[in-house]
Every structure is written in C-alpha cells, then in structure tokens.
C-alpha positions in Angstrom: -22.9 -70.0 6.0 -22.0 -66.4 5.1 -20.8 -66.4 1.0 -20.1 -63.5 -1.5 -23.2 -63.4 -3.0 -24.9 -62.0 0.6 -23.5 -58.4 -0.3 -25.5 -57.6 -3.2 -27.3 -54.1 -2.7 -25.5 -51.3 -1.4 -25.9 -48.5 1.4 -26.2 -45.2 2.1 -23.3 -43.1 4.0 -24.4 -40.6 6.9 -21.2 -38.8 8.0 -20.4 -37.1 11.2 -17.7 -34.6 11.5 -16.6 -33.5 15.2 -13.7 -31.7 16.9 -11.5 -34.3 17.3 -13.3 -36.9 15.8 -15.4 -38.2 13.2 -17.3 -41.5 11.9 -19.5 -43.1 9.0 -22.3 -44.7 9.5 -24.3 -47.1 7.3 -28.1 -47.7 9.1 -28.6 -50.6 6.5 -25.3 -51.5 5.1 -27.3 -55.3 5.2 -31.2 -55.8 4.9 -33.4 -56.8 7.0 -32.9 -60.6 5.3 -29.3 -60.5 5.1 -28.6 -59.1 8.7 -30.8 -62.4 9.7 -28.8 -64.4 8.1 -25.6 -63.2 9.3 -26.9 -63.3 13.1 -28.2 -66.7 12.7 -24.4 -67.9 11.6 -22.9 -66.0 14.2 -25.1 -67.6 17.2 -25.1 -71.1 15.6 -23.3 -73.6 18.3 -19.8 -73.8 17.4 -19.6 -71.1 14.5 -17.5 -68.9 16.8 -15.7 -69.6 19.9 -17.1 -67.6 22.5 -15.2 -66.4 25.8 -16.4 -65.3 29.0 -13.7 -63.5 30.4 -13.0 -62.4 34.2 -11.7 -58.2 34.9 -10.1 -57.5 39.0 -11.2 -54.5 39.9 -10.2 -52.8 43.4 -8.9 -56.8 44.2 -12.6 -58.1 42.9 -12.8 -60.8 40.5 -15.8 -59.3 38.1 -17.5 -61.3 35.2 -17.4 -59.3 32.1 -21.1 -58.3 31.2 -20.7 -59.9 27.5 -19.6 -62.6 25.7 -16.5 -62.3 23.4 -14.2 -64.1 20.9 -10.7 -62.3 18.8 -9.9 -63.8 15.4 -7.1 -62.4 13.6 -3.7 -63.2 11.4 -1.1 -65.2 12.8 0.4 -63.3 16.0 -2.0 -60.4 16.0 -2.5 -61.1 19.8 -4.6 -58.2 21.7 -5.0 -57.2 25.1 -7.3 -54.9 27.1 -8.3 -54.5 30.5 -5.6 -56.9 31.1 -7.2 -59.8 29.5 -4.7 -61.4 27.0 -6.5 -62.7 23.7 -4.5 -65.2 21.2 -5.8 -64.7 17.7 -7.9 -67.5 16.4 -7.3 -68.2 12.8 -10.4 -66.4 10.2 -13.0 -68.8 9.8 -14.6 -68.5 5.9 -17.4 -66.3 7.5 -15.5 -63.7 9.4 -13.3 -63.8 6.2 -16.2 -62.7 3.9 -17.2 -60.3 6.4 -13.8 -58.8 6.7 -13.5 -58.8 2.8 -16.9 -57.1 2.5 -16.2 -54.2 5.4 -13.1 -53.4 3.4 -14.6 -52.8 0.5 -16.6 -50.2 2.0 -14.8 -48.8 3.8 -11.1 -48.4 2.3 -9.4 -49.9 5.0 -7.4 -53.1 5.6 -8.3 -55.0 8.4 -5.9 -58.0 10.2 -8.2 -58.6 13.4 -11.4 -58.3 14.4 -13.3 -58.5 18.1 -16.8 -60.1 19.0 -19.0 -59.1 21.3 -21.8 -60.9 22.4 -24.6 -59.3 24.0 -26.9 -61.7 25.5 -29.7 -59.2 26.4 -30.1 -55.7 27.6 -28.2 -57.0 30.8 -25.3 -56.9 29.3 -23.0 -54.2 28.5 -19.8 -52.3 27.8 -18.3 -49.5 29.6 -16.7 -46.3 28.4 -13.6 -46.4 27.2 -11.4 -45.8 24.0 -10.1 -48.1 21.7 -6.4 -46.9 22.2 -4.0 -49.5 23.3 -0.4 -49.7 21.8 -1.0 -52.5 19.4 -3.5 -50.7 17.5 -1.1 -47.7 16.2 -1.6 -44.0 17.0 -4.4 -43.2 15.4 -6.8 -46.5 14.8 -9.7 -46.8 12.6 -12.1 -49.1 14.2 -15.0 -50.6 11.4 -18.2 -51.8 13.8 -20.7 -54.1 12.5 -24.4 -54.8 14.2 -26.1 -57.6 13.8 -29.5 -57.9 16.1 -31.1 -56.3 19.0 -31.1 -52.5 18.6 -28.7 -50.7 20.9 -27.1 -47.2 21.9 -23.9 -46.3 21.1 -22.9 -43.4 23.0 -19.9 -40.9 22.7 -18.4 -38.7 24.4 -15.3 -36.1 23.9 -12.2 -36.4 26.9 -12.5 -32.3 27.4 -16.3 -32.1 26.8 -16.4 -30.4 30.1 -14.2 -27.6 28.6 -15.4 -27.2 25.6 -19.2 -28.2 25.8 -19.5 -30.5 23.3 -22.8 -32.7 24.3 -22.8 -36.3 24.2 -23.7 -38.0 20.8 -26.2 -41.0 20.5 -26.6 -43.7 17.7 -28.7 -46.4 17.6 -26.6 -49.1 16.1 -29.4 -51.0 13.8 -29.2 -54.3 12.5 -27.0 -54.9 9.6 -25.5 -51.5 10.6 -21.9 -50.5 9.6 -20.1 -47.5 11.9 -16.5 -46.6 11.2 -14.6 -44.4 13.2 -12.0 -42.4 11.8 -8.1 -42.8 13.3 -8.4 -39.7 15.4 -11.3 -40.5 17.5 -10.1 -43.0 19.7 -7.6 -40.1 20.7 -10.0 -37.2 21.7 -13.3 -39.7 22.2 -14.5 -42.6 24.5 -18.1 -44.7 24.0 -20.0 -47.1 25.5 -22.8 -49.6 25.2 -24.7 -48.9 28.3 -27.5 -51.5 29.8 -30.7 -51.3 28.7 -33.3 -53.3 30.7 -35.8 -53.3 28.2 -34.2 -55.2 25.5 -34.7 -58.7 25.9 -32.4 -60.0 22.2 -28.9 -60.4 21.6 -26.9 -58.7 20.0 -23.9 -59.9 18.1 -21.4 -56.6 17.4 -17.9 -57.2 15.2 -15.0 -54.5 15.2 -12.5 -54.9 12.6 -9.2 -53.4 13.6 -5.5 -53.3 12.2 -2.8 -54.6 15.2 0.3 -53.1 13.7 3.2 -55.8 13.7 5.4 -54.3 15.5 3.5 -53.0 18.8 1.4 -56.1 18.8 1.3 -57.5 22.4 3.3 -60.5 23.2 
C-alpha cells in the first residue's frame, strides 16, 4: 500500500522554458526503493481497474496499444479520441499520490489518467492534451513509474519557426509537469520502442473544470 511516510526525501527541479511552452521535470522525484514500491501497488491484481479500450479509425475497429484506467471526483467524466471514461472514485493510493504531486507542484488536481504500458510494444501517439473539459490552458502533472521511456515533443509551427524536437527520458519515480500553455502550442508522444521488454505504469493528474466537463 502506498502511505505518507513513502515521500520522505525531496527532488531536484530541471526547468525547460520554450516558445510557447514550458515544463518541470523531477528525474528522481521517488528513489529507486520507493518508485519499486509504487509500481509494485500499481500492477498488483485488482489495485486499479484497468481498461482496454477500442479507437475507429478510417471505419477500422483498432485496439489501443496500452492499457488504461480514469479516477477522479464525482462527475469529472473525460473523453478523448471518442472513448467516454466515467470517473472511478480515488482509491487511498492514487489519493496519496495525488496529495503528494500537489505538494510539489502547486497545483490542485480532481482527475488523474493511467496508462499502462505493457512493453515496448505498446505506445501512444502524438497528440495534445487539449479537449474542452480540461480548460484553456491545462497543466498536466506526469508521473513514471518503471521501464524507461521517451517522451518526445514537438511545437504545432516547428516547421515555421525551426524549433527541433525535444526528448526526455521519463525515469522511474520521475515527475514532469507541463505548464498550461503547452498543450496549446505543443503535441508529444510515447513512441514504440522494441527494445524494452518492462512495463511501464505512467499517471497524469489533470483538473476537469466543472463546468466543460463532458456529459
């Protein structure tokens, strides 16, 4: 189980400032001890309700390439990619998480999204964390735990104004928060990456504003 007394130590801050965007990063916001301990709740049968949803595309029925599960306050509902997600109420270990990435951060979170990455196979494409529900300008607090994987960025009108693509390599026990104006001028992806054979358990703590929230 996930308690209080896992978040002892603290973490240092690298901060990235680009045109139209910027983010914090923690490389070890959780040891190498803690982080274990984390995943191993997270994967445990039963500790979160995992989803395998199903995207059309171009009149195709097309598994999703990952594993997911939304937990959130009463009637914070989400959808993307026109999968419709009913909040599940916070469990005492997302809650402690949640509690614990607000500290840090500053921000107030009422949702958060898991992805479950089963292996390298398994992915996410780019795309921007933008939808109605999640207010104009959305700050989006990411949280690693396991196999080691790129993040990638990239800015809308890179073309134009030849900004190159940014890389992190989200560690485990990692903390990345992007900044409100991101998701307006940025996109990202977790491409596949044949290589890595662990999972990867990823948590984004978001605010769905009550009154764009999706029905």
């Amino acid at each position: 189980m996930i308690t209080a007394d896992l978040f002892a130590s603290t973490a240092t801050c690298e901060r990235t400032a680009l045109p139209g965007g910027a983010w914090d990063y923690w490389p070890a916001w959780l040891d190498a001890g803690r982080a274990d301990r984390c995943l191993a709740w997270l994967l445990q049968p039963g500790a979160i309700a995992w989803r395998r949803d199903v995207i059309r595309i171009q009149g195709r029925e097309i598994p999703v390439p990952r594993l997911t599960a939304w937990y959130g306050d009463a009637g914070r509902d989400y959808a993307y990619s026109g999968i419709a997600m009913q909040a599940l109420p916070w469990n005492r270990g997302l809650t402690t998480l949640r509690a614990k990435v607000e500290a840090t951060t500053g921000h107030a979170f009422n949702a958060v999204l898991l992805n479950f990455y089963r292996d390298g196979r398994d992915s996410v494409a780019w795309h921007a964390d933008d939808e109605p529900e999640l207010g104009a300008e959305p700050v989006i607090a990411s949280l690693s735990f396991g196999a080691e994987r790129d993040f990638l960025l990239r800015h809308r009108a890179r073309r134009v104004n030849g900004l190159p693509l940014q890389r992190l390599t989200l560690a485990h026990g990692s903390l990345l928060l992007m900044h409100g104006v991101t998701q307006r001028h940025w996109e990202h992806c977790l491409p596949k990456r044949t290589g890595v054979v662990g999972p990867r358990v990823n948590l984004t703590f978001r605010f769905i504003h009550p009154d764009q929230h999706t029905e």
